[in-house]
VOTOR-926455 format. One record per residue: residue in one letter; x, y, z of N, C-alpha, C, O, CB in turn. Coordinates in steps of 0.1 Angstrom, whole numbers, always signed. Glycine has a CB too. Example, Ala and Ser with C-alpha at 12.3 -4.5 7.8 and 13.67 -1.06 7.14 Angstrom:
<sites>
- a|+132|-57|+78|+123|-45|+78|+132|-33|+78|+142|-33|+85|+113|-45|+90
- s|+128|-22|+71|+137|-11|+71|+129|+0|+79|+134|+11|+80|+141|-6|+57
</sites>
This chain:
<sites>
- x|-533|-551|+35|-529|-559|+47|-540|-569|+50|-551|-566|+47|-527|-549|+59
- x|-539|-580|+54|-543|-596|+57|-552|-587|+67|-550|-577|+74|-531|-610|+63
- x|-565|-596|+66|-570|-592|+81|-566|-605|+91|-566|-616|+87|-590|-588|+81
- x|-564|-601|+102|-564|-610|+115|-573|-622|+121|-582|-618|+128|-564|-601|+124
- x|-572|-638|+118|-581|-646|+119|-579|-653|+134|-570|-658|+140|-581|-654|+107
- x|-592|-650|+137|-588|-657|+155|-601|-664|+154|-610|-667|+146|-587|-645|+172
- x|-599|-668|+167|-608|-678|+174|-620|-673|+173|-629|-680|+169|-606|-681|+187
- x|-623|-658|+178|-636|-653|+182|-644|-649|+162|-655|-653|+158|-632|-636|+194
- x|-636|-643|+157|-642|-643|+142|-639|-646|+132|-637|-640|+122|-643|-634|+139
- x|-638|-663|+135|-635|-668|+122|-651|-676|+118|-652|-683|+108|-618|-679|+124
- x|-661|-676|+127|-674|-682|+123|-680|-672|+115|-689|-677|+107|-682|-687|+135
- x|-679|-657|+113|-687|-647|+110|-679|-646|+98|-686|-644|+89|-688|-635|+119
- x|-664|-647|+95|-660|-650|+85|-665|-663|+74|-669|-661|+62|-649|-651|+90
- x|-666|-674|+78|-666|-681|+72|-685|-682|+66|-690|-686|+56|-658|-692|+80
- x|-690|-676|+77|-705|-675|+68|-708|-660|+61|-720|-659|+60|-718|-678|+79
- x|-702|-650|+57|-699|-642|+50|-709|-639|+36|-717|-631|+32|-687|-644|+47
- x|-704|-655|+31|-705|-652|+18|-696|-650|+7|-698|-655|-5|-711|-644|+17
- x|-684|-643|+11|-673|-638|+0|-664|-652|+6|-666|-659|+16|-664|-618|+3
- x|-655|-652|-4|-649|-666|-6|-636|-662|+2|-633|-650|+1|-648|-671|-22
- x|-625|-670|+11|-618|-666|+23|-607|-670|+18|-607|-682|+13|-621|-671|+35
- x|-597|-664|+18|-584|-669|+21|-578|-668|+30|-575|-657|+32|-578|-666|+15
- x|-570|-681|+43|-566|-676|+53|-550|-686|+54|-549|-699|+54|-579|-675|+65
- x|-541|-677|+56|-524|-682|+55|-523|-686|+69|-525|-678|+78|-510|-669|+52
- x|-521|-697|+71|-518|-701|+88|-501|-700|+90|-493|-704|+81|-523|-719|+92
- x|-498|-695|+101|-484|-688|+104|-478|-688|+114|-483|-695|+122|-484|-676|+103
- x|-468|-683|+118|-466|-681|+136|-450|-675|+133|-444|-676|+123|-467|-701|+150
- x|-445|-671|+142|-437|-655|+140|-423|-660|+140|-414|-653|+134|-440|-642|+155
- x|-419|-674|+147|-405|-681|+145|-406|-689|+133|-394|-693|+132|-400|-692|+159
- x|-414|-694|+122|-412|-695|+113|-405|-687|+103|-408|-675|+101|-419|-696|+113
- x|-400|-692|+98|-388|-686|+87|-396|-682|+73|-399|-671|+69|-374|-700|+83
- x|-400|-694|+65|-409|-697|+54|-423|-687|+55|-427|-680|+45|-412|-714|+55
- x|-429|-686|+65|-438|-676|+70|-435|-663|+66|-442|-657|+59|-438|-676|+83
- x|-423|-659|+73|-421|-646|+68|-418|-644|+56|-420|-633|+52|-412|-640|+73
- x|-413|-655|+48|-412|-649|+35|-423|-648|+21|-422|-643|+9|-400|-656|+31
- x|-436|-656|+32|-445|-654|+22|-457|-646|+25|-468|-646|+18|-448|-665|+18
- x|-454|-638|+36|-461|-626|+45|-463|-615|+33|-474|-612|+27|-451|-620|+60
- x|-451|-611|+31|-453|-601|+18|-462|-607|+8|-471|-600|+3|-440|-597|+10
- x|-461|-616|+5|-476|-619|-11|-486|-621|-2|-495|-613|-5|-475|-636|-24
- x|-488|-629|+10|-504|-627|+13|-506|-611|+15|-513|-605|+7|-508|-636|+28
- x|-501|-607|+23|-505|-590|+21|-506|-585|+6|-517|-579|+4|-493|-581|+27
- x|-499|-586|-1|-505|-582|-14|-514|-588|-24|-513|-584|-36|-498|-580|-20
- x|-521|-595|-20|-533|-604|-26|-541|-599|-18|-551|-597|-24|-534|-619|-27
- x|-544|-594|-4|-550|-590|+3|-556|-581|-6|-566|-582|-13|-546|-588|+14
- x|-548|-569|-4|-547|-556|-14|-556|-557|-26|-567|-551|-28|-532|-554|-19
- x|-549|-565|-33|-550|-567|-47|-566|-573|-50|-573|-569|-60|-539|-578|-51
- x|-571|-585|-38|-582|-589|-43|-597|-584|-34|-608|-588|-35|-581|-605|-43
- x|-593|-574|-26|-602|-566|-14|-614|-561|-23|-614|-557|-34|-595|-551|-5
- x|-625|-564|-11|-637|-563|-21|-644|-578|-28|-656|-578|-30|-632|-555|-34
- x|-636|-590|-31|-638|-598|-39|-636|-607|-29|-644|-616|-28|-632|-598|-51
- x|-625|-607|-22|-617|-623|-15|-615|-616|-1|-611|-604|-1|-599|-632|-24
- x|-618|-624|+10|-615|-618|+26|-600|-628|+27|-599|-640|+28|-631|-624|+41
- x|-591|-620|+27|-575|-625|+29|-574|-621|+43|-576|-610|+47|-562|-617|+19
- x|-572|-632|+50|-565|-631|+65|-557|-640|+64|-557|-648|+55|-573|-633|+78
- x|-547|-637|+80|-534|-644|+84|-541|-647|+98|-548|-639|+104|-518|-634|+85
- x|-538|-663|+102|-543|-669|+114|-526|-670|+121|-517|-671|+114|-553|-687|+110
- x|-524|-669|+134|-513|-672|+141|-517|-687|+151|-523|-688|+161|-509|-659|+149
- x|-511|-695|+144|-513|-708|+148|-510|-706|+170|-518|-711|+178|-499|-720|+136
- x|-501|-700|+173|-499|-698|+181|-506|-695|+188|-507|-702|+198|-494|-695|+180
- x|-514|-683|+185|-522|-675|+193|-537|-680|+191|-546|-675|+198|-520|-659|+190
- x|-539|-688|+183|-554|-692|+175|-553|-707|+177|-551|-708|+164|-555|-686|+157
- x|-552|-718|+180|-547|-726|+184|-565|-737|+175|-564|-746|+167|-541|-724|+202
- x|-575|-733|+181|-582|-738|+179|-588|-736|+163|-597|-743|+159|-587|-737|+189
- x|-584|-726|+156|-587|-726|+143|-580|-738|+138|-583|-749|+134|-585|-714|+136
- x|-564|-729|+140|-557|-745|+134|-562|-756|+138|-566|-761|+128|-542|-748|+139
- x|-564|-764|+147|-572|-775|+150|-579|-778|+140|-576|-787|+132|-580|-774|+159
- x|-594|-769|+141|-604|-772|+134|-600|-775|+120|-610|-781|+114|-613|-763|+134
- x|-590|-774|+113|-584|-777|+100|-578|-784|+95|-576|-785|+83|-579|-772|+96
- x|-571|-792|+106|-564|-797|+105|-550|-795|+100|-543|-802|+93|-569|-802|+103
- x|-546|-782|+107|-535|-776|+101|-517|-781|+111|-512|-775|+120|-540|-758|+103
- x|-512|-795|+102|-499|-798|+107|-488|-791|+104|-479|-792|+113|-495|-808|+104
- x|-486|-782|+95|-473|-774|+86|-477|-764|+86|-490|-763|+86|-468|-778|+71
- x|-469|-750|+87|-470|-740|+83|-456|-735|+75|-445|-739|+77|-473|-734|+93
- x|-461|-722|+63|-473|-722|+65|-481|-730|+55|-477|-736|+46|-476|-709|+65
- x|-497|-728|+58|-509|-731|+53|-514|-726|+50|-518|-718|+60|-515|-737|+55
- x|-521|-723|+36|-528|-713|+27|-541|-721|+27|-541|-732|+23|-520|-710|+13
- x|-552|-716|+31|-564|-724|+30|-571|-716|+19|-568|-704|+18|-572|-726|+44
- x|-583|-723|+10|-592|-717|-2|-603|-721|+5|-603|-733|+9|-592|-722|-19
- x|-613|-713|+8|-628|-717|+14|-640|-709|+7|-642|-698|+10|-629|-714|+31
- x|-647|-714|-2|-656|-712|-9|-669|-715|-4|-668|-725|+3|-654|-717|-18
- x|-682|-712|-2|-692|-715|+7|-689|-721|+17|-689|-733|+16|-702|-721|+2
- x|-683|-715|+29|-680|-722|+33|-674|-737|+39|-675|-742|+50|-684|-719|+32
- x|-666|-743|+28|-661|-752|+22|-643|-749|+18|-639|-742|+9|-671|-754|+10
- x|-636|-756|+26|-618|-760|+21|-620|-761|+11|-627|-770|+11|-610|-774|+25
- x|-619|-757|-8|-616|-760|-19|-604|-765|-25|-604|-772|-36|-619|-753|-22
- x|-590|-760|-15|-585|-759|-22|-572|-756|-8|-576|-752|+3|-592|-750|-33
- x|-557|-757|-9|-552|-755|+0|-534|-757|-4|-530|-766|-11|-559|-765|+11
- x|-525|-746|+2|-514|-751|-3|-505|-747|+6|-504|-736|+11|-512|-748|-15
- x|-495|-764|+8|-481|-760|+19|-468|-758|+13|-462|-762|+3|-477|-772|+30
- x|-464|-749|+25|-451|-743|+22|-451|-730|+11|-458|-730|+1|-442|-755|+18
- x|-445|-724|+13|-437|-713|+3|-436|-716|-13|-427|-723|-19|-420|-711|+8
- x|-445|-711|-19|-449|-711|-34|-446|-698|-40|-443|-688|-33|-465|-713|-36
- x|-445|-698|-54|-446|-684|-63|-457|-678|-61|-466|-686|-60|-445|-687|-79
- x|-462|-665|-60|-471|-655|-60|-485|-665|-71|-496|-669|-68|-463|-639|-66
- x|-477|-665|-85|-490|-671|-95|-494|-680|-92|-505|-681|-97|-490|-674|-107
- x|-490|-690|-85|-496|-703|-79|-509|-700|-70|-519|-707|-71|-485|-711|-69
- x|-507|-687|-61|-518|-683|-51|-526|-676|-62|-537|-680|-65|-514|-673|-37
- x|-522|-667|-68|-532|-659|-80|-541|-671|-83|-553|-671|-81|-523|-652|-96
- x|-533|-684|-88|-543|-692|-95|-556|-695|-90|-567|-695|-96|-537|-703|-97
- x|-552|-700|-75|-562|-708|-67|-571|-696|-66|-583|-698|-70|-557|-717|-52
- x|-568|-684|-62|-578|-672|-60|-586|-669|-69|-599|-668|-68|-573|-661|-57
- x|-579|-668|-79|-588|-669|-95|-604|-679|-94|-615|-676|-95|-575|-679|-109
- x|-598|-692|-91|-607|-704|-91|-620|-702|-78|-631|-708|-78|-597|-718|-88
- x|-615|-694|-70|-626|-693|-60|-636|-678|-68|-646|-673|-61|-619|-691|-41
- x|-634|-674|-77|-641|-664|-83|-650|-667|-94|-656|-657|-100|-633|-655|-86
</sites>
């Protein structure tokens, strides 16, 4: 399961060290839900290696900001601290494998 990215711990996230993946989302989105199941299972899949969270643009307002996040959803890659890498809308599972691969 994704861990939960908010406002209050997304700075302790992002200086970590482990490389972040975080899906930006919000619950009347359609496309969201259907790519909820693969972020959850990359979560799973890469725990230990990659910090996978789900941000709710809604409720988190100022992360999205800081990102500049217009569309959801938005898949962000953040490597030292650093956007690497980022992808909109509803993709195939191996497309995310890929980019996760690349932050390793």
């Amino acid at each position: 399961m994704a861990l939960a990215v908010t406002n209050d711990n997304l700075k302790d996230l992002m200086e970590s060290g482990q490389p972040l993946v975080i899906d930006f989302w919000a619950e009347w989105c359609g496309p969201c839900r259907t790519i909820a199941p693969i972020v959850d299972g990359l979560a799973a899949r890469y725990e230990g290696r990659v910090t996978v969270g789900k941000c709710d643009v809604d409720e988190n307002n100022a992360v999205a900001t800081q990102f500049g996040i217009r569309n959801i959803p938005t898949i962000l890659f953040i490597k030292g601290g650093q956007v690497v890498d980022r992808q909109v809308g509803v993709c195939p599972e191996s497309v995310l494998e890929e980019k996760i691969a690349a932050l390793l």
